[in-house]
C-alpha positions in Angstrom: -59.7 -2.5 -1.6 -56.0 -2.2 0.0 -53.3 -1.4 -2.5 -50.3 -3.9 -1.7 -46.9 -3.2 -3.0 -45.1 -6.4 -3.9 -40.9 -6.4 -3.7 -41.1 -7.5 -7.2 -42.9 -4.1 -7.8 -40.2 -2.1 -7.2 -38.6 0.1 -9.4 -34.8 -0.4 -10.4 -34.1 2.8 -8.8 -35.2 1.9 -5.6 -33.4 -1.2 -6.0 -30.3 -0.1 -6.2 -30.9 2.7 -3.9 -31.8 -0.3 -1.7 -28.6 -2.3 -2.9 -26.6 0.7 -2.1 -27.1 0.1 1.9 -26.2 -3.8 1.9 -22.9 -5.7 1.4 -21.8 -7.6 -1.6 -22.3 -11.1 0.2 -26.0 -10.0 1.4 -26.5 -9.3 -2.2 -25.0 -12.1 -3.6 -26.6 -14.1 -0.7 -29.7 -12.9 -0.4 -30.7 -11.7 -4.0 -29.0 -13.8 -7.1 -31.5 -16.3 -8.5 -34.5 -15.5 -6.9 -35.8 -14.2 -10.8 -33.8 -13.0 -13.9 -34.7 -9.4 -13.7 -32.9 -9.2 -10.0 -30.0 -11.1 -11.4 -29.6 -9.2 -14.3 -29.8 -5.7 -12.5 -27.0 -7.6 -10.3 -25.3 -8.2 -13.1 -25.5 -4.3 -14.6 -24.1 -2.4 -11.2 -21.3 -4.6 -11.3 -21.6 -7.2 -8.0 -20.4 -10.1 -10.2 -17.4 -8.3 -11.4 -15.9 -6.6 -7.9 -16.4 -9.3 -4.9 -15.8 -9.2 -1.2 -17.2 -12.4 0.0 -15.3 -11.8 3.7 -18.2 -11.6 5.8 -19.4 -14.8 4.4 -19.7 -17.8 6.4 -17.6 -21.1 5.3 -20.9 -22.7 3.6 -22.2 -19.2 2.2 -18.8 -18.8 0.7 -18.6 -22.4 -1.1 -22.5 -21.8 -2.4 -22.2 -18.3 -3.9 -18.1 -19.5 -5.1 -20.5 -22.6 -7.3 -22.4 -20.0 -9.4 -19.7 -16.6 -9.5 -18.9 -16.3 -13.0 -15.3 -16.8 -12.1 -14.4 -15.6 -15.8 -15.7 -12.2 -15.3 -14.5 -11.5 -12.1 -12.4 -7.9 -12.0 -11.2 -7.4 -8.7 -11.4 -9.6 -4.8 -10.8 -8.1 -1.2 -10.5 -10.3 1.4 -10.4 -9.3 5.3 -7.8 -12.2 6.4 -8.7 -11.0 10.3 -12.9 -12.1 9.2 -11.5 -15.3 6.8 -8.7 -16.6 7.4 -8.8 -19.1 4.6 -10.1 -17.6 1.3 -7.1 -16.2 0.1 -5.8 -19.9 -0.2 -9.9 -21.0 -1.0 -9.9 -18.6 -4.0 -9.7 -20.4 -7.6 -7.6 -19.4 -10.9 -10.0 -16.3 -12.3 -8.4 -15.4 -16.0 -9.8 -11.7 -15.7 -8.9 -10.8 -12.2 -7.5 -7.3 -12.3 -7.1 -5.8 -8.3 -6.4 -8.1 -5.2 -7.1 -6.2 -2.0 -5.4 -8.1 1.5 -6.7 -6.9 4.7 -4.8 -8.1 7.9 -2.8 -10.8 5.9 -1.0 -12.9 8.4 1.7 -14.6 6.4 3.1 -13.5 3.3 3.7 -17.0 1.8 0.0 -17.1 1.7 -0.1 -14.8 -1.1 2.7 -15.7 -3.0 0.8 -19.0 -4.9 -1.8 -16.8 -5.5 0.2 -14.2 -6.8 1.9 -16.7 -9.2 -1.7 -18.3 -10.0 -3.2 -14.5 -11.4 0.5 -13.6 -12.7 -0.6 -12.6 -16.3 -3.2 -10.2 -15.4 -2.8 -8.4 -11.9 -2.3 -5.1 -12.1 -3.1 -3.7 -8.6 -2.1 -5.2 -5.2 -3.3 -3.5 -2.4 -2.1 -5.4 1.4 -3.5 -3.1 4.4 -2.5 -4.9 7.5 -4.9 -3.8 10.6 -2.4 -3.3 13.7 -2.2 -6.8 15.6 -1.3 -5.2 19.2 0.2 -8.4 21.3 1.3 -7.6 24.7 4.2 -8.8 26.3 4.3 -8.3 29.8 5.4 -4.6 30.0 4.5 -3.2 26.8 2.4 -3.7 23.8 3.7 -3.8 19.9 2.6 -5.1 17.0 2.6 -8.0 15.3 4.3 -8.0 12.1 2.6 -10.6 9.3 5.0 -13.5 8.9 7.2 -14.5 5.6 9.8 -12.9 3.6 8.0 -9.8 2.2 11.2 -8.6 0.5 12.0 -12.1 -1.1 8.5 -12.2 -2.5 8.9 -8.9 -3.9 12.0 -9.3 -5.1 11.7 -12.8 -6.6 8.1 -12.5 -7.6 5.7 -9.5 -7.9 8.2 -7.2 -9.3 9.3 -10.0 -11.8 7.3 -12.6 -12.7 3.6 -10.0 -12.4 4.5 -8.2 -15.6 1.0 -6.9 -15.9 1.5 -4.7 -12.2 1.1 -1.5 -12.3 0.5 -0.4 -9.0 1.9 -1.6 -5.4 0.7 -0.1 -2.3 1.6 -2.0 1.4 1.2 0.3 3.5 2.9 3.0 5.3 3.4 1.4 9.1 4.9 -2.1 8.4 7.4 -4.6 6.9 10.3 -2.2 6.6 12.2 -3.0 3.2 15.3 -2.4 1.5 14.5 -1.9 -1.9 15.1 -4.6 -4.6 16.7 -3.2 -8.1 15.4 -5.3 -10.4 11.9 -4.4 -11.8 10.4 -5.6 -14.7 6.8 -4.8 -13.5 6.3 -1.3 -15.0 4.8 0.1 -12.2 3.0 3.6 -12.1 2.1 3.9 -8.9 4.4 2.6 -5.5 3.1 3.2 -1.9 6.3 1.5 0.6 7.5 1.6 4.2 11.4 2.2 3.7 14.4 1.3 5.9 16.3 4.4 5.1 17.0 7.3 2.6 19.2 5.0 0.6 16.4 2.7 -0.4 14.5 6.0 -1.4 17.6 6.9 -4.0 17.8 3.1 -5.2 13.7 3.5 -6.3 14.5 6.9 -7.9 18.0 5.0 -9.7 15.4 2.4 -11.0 15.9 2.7 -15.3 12.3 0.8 -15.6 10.5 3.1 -13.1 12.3 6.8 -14.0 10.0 6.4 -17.2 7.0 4.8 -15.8 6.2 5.8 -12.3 3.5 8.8 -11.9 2.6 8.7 -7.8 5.7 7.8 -5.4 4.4 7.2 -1.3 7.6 6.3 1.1 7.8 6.3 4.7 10.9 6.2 6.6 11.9 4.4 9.9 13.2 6.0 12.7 16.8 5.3 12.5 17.3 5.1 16.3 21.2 4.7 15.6 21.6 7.0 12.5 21.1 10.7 13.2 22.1 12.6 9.5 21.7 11.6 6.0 24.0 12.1 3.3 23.2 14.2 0.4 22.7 12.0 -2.8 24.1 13.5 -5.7 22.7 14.3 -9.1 24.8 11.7 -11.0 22.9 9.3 -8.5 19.3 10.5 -9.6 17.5 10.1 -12.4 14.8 11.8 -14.1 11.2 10.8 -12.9 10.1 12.2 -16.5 6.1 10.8 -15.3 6.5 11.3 -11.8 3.2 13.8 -10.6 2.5 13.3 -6.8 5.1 12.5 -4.4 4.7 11.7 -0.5 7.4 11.3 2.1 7.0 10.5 5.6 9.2 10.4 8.3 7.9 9.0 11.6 6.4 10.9 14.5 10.1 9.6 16.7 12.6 9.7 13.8 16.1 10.4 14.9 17.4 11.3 11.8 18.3 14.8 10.3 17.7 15.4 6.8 18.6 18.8 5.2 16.0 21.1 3.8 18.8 20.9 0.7 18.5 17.1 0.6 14.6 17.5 -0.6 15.2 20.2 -2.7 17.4 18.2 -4.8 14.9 15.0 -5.3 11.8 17.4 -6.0 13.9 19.8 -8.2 12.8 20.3 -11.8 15.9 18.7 -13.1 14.6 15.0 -11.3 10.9 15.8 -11.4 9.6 17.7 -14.0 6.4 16.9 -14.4 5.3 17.2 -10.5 2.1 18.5 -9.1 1.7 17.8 -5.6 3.7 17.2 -3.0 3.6 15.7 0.8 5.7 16.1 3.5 6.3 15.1 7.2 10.1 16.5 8.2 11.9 17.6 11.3 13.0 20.6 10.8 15.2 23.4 13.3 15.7 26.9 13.6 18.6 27.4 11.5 16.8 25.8 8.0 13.3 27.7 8.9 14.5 31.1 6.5 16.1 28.1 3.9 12.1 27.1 3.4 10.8 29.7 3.6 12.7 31.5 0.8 13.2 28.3 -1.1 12.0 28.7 -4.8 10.3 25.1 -4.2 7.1 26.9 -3.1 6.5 29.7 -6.1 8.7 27.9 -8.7 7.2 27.9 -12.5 6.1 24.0 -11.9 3.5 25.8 -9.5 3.3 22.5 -7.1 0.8 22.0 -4.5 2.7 21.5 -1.4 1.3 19.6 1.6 3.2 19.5 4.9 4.1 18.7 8.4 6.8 20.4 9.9 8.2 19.5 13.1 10.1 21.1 15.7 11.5 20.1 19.1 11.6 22.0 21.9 12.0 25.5 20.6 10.9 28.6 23.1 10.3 30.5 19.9 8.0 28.2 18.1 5.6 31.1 18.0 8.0 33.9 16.3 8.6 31.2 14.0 5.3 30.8 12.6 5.8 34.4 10.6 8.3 32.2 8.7 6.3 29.0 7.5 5.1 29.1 3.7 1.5 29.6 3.0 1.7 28.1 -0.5 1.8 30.0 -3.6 -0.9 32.2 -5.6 -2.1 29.2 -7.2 -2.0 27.0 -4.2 -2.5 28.9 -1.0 -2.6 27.3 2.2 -4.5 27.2 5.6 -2.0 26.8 8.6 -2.3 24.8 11.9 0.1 25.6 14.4 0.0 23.1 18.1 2.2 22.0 20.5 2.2 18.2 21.8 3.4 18.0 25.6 4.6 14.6 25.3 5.5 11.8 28.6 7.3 9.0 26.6 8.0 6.2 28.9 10.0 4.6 25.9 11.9 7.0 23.3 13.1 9.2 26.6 14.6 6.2 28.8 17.9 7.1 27.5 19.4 10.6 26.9 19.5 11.3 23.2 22.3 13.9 21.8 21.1 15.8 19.0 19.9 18.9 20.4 17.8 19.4 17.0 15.7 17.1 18.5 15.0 15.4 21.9 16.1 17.0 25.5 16.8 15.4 28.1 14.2 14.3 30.3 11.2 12.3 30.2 8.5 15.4 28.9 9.2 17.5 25.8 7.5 19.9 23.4 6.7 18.5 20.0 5.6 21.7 17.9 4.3 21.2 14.6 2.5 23.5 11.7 0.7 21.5 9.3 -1.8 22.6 6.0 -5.1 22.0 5.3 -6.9 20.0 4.5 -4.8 17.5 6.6 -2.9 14.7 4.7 -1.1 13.2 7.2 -3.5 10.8 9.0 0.0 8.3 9.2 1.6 11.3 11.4 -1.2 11.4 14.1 -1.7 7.5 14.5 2.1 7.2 15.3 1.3 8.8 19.0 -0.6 6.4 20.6 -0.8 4.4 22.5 3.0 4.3 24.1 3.8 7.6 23.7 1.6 9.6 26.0 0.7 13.3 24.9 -0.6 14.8 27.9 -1.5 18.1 26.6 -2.7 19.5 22.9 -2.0 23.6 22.9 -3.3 24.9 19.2 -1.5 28.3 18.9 -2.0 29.2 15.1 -5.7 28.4 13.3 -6.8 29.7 9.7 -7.8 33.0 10.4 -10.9 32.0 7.7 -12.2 28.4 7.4 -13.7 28.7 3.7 -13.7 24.9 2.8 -15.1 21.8 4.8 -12.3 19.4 5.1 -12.6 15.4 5.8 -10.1 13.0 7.3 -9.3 10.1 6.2 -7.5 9.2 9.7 -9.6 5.0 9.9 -7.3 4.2 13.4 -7.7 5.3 16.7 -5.7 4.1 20.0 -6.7 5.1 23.2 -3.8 3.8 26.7 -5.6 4.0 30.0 -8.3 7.0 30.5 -5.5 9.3 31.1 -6.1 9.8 27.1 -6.5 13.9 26.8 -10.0 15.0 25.3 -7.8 17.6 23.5 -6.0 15.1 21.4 -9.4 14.9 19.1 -9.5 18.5 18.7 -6.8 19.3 16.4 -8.9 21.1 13.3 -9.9 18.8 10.6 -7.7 16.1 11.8 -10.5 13.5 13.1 -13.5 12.9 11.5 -15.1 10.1 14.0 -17.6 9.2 11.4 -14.8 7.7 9.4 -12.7 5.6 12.2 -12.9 2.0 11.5 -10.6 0.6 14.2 -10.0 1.1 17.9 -7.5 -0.2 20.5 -8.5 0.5 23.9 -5.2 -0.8 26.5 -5.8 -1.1 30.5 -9.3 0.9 29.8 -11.8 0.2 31.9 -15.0 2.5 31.6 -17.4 2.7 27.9 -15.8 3.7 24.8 -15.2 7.6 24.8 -16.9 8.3 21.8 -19.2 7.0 19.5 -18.2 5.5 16.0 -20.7 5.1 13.8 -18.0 3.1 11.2 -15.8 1.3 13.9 -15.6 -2.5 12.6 -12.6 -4.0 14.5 -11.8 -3.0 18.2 -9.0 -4.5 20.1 -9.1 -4.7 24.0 -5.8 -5.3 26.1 -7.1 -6.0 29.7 -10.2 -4.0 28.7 -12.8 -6.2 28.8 -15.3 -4.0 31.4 -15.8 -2.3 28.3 -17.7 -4.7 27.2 -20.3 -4.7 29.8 -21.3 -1.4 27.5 -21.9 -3.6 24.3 -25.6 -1.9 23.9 -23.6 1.8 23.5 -21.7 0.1 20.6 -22.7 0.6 16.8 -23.8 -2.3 15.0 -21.2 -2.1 12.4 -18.6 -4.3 14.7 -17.3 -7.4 12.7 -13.9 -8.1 14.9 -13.2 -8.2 17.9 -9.8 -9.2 19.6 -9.5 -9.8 23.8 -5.9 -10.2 24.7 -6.0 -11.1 29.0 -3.1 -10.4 31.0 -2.4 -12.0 34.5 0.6 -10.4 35.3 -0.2 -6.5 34.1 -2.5 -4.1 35.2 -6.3 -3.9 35.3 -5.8 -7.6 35.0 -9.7 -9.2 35.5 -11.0 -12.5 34.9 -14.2 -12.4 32.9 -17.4 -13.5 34.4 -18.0 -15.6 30.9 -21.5 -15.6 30.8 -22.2 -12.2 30.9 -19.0 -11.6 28.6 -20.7 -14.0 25.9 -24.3 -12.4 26.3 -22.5 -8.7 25.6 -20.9 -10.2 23.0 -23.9 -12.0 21.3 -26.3 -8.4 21.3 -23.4 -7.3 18.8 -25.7 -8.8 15.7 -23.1 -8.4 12.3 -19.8 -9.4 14.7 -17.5 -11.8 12.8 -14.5 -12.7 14.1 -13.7 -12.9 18.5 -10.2 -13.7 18.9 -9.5 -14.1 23.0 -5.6 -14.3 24.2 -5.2 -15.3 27.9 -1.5 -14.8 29.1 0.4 -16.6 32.2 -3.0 -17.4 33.6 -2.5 -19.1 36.8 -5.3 -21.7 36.8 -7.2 -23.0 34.0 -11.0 -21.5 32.4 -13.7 -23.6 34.4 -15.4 -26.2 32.3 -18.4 -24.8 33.0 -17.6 -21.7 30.9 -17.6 -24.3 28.0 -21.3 -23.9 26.8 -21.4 -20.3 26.8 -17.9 -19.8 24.7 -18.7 -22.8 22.6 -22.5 -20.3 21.9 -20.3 -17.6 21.2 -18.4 -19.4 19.2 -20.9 -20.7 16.6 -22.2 -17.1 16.4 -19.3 -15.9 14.5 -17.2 -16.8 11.0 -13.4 -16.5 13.0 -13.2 -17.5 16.1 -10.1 -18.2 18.5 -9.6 -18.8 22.5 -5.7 -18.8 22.7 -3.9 -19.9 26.2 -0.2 -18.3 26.0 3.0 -17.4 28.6 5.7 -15.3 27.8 7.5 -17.0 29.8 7.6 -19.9 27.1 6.0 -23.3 27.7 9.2 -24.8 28.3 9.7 -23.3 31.2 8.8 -25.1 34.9 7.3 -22.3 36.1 4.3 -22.7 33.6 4.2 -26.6 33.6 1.5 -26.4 36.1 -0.1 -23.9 34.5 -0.5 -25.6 31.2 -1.2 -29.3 32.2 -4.6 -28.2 32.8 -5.6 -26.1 29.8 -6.2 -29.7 26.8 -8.8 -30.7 29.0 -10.3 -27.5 28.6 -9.8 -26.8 25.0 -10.9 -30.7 24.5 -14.0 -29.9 26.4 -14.6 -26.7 24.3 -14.4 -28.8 21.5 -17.0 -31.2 22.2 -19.3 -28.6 23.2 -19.0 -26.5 19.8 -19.4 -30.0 17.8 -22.0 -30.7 19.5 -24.0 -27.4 19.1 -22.9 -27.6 15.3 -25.3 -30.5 14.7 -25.8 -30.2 10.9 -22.6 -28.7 10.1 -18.7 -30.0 11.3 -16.7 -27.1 12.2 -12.9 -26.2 11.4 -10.4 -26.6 14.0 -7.1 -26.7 14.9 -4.6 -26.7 17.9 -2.3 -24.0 18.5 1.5 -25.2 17.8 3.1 -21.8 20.3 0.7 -22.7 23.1 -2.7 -24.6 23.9 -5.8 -23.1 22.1 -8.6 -23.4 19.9 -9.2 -22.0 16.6 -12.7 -23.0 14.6 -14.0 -21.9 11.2 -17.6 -22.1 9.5 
């Protein structure tokens, strides 16, 4: 007689083990109800309490939202880029705790919910995946819409008096720092305009006694080149204050004196710190000022992280002699490389500080930085429009003794002109962990497998596509953006684009923008986009000119493009069947957008 193993056999340690592997909605989903002992081990390892329904499709999400115990919900995340809707879906839930906001696309979204979940949030956490939009010549990104410094000012820090942390991210929605706070905040991740905003948060009376981790960014002040020294009367004592970040940007313009950070880390304004980070620009004359500052073997005994940053300097390698290696209780592992830069952008125009940027269109950006590497911010800032043509690594650790991990989650690759070497900096990449991918004017497979990558944007890029079966099968977003008038510009044979696309089993979201195109989609195409479209949660086709759709050049262009989004609509209702989709028109152009 066969012995058969039922699921319901199954130990609890194999089911979580099992559980372990699987998402919260294929849990929720899949598991919940089906008998009370798989609902109460639910229960136990906390899926009712700390919920990301994104990946859900619009029916799944109303069905599992009916039986969540709303009242014992802890903590949401949402990816805005995989549902667009659930941050305005989501009901009032009296214990909610920590909101987490991937790729939120307007800020007045968030600002009923914040007010909704007032008296208890305590953690808001808004990481915005990079939007790159081209425009013709180059690409940037798109910045979420809304007032972000109104809604802080006028309601997170005063009206959530529960908050105690506040982390947006170091790469977008520069702000000026409002003074009022009645949120007593511990811990404050922000992208800053300048220094000045960076003295206002440490001349903050509720935060000198409250905040314990301090994470700034500064923007690259293309106009401002030195920063006034703040004085002490202008400072005051960050009595709580243990790990403190700041980062200037890979371009930054602006000269801040060694002196300048020796006064805002001093013992006199932070006492009680342990660890610091820094990303500076440095030059010769303040390289014996750090190296003999007292910062480094000072009683406090910090651990000190850095990136230091020097331009053009024929004796980078003499200077290595003179960069700290920590302290006895800290010591540190050095990385010494140059980065041979062609920027197309930054060096258009002569720039006059001979601390930093030469004439010319090429430069030498020399930088030492510590292990393990902190800095995953610093690296991401060189692609893709600033071109580094060539990685030289002239100092390693002479003796490797730990097994460091990055936390870098973004890679950008321009063209295939890309350098192989930029991946080899020690202990900067660790591919298992990269989550995201922009490929621009790339035209041949992906360059290296990613067993994480979940969101991959393509600017003119689409051949790449034709090597969907080398992809891994963690992809939930993709975004096409189709330029007529750029390079590798290429019309997509459809069907064969959608088939790629439908072998890629957990994807999502498909978001296609198609710029100044000079004749319509074919109708034709209408069954296999309207396929594709059913097949994922987001989806968006997106006709759009830069030229405006005012103009008379694109009149023609346009007058053809409702019958084909009318015709694409037709075609995905009637597919649907049992189900009526979402849609909506497009206000800035002609397009579809549908939701399930």
């Amino acid at each position: 007689m066969a012995l058969i193993t039922r699921f319901g056999d199954l130990s609890d340690l194999v089911l979580i083990e099992l559980f372990s592997y699987l998402s919260s909605i294929d849990i929720l989903w899949g598991f919940t109800h089906l008998n009370y002992r798989l609902t109460t081990l639910i229960t136990e390892r906390g899926f009712f309490y700390h919920i990301n329904l994104s990946l859900a499709r619009y029916h799944q999400f109303n069905t599992i939202l009916r039986f969540l115990p709303l009242n014992d919900i802890l903590s949401i995340s949402i990816d805005n880029d995989a549902s667009p809707l659930q941050l305005t879906c989501w009901p009032y839930m009296p214990r909610l705790r920590t909101l987490r906001i991937i790729s939120v696309y307007d800020y007045d979204d968030l600002l009923p919910f914040a007010i909704l979940h007032a008296a208890t949030l305590t953690h808001i956490i808004v990481n915005s995946n990079e939007r790159l939009v081209p425009d013709g010549v180059t690409i940037h990104v798109v910045y979420p819409l809304g007032d972000l410094n109104k809604l802080m000012r006028d309601v997170l820090l005063i009206h959530l008096l529960s908050l105690r942390s506040l982390d947006f991210g170091f790469h977008y929605n520069l702000m000026r720092w409002p003074i009022a706070v009645h949120a007593p905040l511990t811990y404050l991740l922000l992208p800053l305009v300048s220094m000045d905003d960076l003295i206002r948060i440490m001349a903050t009376q509720q935060l000198s006694s409250t905040l314990r981790q301090l994470h700034v960014s500064i923007a690259n002040h293309r106009d401002r080149k030195h920063c006034a020294m703040p004085t002490f009367n202008s400072l005051l004592p960050m009595v709580n204050l243990h790990t403190f970040t700041f980062f200037q940007k890979f371009y930054s313009r602006l000269r801040i004196e060694w002196t300048y950070f020796e006064m805002l880390m001093s013992s006199n304004v932070m006492p009680a710190l342990r660890r610091a980070s820094l990303s500076i620009f440095i030059n010769m004359n303040e390289i014996n000022r750090i190296s003999s500052s007292t910062f480094f073997t000072e009683h406090r005994h910090v651990d000190v992280h850095f990136v230091f940053s020097l331009i053009n300097c024929p004796q980078y390698i003499e200077m290595t002699q003179y960069i700290p290696r920590g302290n006895r209780f800290h010591r540190r592992e050095i990385v010494g490389a140059t980065l041979v830069v062609n920027d197309t952008y930054m060096m258009s125009k002569p720039i006059m500080n001979p601390d930093h940027f030469s004439y010319g269109r090429q430069y030498c950006h020399h930088m030492w930085y510590t292990l393990p590497w902190a800095f995953d911010e610093f690296f991401h800032e060189n692609m893709p429009e600033n071109w580094i043509t060539q990685i030289r690594v002239f100092e390693i650790p002479q003796k490797v003794t730990t097994s460091y991990t990055s936390f870098l989650r973004s890679l950008d690759v321009f063209r295939e002109n890309v350098s192989p070497s930029l991946y080899s900096l020690p202990h900067v990449v660790s591919y298992d962990r990269i989550e995201t991918y922009h490929l621009a004017y790339y035209t041949t497979s992906i360059p290296k497998y990613l067993s994480s990558l979940r969101n991959i944007t393509l600017v003119n890029s689409i051949d790449c596509l034709t090597y969907c079966y080398s992809f891994p099968t963690t992809i939930r977003s993709i975004r096409i953006h189709i330029l007529f008038k750029s390079h590798n510009y290429k019309m997509s044979d459809w069907s064969a684009l959608m088939y790629s696309l439908s072998t890629l089993r957990q994807l999502s979201s498909l978001n296609i923008f198609m710029y100044d195109l000079p004749t319509t989609v074919d109708i034709d195409n209408c069954q296999f986009i309207a396929k594709a479209a059913l097949n994922v949660i987001n989806f968006a086709l997106c006709f759009r000119s830069k030229g405006g759709t005012s103009s008379k050049e694109f009149e023609a262009v346009f007058k053809y493009h409702p019958k084909f989004v009318k015709t694409l609509c037709d075609s995905i209702i009637l597919l649907c069947r049992d189900k009526q989709p979402y849609y909506s028109i497009e206000n800035d152009g002609f397009g579809l957008k549908t939701w399930f």
